[in-house]
C-alpha positions, 0 to 999 in steps of 0.5 A: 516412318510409320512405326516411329509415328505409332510409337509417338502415339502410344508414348502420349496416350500413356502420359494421358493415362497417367494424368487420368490416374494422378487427377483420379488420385487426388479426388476423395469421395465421401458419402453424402453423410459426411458431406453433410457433417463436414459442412456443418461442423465447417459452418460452426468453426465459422461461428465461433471464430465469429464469436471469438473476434467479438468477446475479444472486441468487447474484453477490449472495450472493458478494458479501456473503460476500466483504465478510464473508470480507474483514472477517474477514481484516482482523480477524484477519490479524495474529493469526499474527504476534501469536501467535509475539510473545507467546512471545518477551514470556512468554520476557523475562517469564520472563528479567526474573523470574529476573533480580530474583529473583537465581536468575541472574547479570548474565551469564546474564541478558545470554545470555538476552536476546541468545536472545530479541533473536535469535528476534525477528530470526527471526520477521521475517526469516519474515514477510518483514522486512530490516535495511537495510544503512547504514553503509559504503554510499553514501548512498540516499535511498530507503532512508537518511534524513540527520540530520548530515554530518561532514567526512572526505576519507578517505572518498567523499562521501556516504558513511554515516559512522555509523547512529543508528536501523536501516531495515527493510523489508517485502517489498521495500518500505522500511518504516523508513528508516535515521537515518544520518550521511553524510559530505562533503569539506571545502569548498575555499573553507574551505581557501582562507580559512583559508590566506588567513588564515594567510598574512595573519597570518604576514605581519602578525607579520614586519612587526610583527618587523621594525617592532621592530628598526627601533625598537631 
């Protein structure tokens, strides 16, 4: 009885023993100095994760704030150019008027509108808008759009012969294009036909004339 009571006692102490070893092995012992750099390098990942969540918050504020600014910019972009319109209109307003109320004649009227025609060529030309040069020039499709050719040997082909609508421009970049008439050579096998046919039908009438005399 005794011996199994010993033998039950040395079994715990070497499980004792080998917690004592398994609890030994999972400490790590560093030196007082790498104590130290761990502990600041612990304290500046602290700092800069701090930093992060910050810029982050702040890109994001930025952000909202450019939408807003964007929105707004969006909404009221053309109040500048709307603004400087509504002066030319209360100034036709102003010219029709006096127009109905006889207070000017036919002469003054027309004066008064070429003024006005002249101040909106002006607003434009300061935002940026040009008239398209058309008739006289070449044609160009990036700029010229062909609604009918005329017949002309006087002039090149494609040549812009007449100008129905202006083109406009923007900063350089066509806008409107130009309602144009272009013209062309006439065509050779026409010519050809035509003379074909005049020369049938002179030949057809002399030998009409001739089968006449023989007859009297």
């Amino acid at each position: 009885m005794e011996q199994k009571k010993n033998s039950h006692e040395n079994k715990n102490n070497q499980q004792s023993q080998e917690k004592d070893v398994q609890s030994s092995s999972s400490v790590i012992t560093v030196s007082k100095e790498e104590y130290d750099l761990l502990k600041d390098e612990a304290a500046k990942a602290k700092q800069y994760w701090e930093r992060l969540l910050r810029l982050q918050a702040d890109f994001e504020n930025a952000r909202k704030r450019w939408e807003r600014e964007r929105a707004d910019f969006v909404r009221y972009a053309k109040e500048e150019i709307i603004c400087e319109i509504l002066t030319i209109v209360d100034e036709l307003e102003k010219s029709v008027e006096l127009s109905q109320q006889k207070h000017e004649d036919y002469t003054a009227f027309l004066k008064g509108v070429e003024m006005i025609l002249a101040h909106l060529h002006e607003l434009l030309k300061r935002h940026g808008v040009s008239c398209i040069e058309a008739k006289g020039k070449c044609f160009d499709a990036n700029c010229h759009e062909a609604l009918m050719q005329i017949e002309d040997d006087s002039l090149p082909e494609n040549t812009v012969v007449e100008e129905f609508q202006k083109g406009y421009t923007l900063n350089g970049k066509v806008i409107r294009t130009a309602k144009v008439q272009v013209s062309r050579k006439k065509k050779k096998d026409e010519d050809n036909l035509n003379q074909t046919s005049y020369s049938d039908s002179t030949v057809n009438q002399f030998d009409s004339n001739k089968n006449g005399h023989k007859t009297e």
